[in-house]
C-alpha positions in Angstrom: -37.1 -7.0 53.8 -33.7 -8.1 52.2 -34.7 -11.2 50.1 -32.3 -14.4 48.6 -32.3 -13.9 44.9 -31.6 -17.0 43.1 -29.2 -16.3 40.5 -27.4 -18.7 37.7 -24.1 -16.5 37.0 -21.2 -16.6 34.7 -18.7 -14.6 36.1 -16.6 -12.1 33.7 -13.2 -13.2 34.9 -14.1 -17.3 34.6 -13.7 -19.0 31.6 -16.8 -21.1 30.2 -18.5 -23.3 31.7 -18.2 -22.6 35.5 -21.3 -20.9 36.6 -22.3 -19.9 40.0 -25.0 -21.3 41.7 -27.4 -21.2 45.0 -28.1 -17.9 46.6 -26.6 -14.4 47.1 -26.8 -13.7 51.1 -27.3 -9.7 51.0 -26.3 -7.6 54.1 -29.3 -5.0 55.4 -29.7 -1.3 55.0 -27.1 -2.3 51.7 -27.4 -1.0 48.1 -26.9 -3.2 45.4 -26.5 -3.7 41.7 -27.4 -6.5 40.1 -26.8 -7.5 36.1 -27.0 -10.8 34.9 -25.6 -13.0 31.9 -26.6 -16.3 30.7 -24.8 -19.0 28.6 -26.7 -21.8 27.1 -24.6 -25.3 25.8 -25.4 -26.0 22.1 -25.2 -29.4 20.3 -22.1 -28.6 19.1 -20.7 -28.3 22.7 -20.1 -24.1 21.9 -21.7 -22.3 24.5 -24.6 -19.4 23.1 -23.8 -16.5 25.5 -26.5 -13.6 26.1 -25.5 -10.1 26.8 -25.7 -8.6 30.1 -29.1 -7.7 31.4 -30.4 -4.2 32.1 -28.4 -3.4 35.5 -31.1 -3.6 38.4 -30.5 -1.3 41.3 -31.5 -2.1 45.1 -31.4 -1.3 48.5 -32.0 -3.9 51.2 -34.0 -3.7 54.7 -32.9 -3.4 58.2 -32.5 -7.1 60.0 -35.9 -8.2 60.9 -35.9 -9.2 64.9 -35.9 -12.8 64.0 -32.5 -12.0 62.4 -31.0 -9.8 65.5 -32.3 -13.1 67.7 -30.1 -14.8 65.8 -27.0 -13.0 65.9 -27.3 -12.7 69.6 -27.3 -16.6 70.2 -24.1 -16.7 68.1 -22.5 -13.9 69.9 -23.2 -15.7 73.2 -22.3 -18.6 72.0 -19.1 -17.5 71.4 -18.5 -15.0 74.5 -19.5 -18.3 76.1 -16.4 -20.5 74.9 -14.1 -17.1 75.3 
């Protein structure tokens, strides 16, 4: 089953310190890699940045039928105001 991975980023293209917070929401039946960086804030105010992780590779489930319930009540929600 696809799961939420809790991630604390720091993207490539953003300078220091904006991070990225909260959960990923992955697609189903979706492959996936996944490295990750972290950047800790020293007393001097400099930030300690890691290198990248070993790249993690992943392939997601199909929609459980909780999941499809849900994306029919939105889609007749929405045919209903059409």
């Amino acid at each position: 089953s696809a799961q939420d991975v809790p991630t604390k980023l720091v993207a490539k293209a953003v300078p220091l310190p904006m991070t990225v917070r909260g959960h990923w929401f992955l697609s189903p039946r979706t492959e996936y890699s996944v490295a990750v960086q972290t950047a800790v804030k020293q007393s001097d105010g400099e930030y300690l940045v890691s290198g990248w992780s070993e790249t993690v590779e992943f392939c997601t489930g199909d929609y459980a039928k909780e999941h499809l319930l849900q994306l029919q009540e939105k889609a007749e929600l929405i045919a209903g105001r059409m």
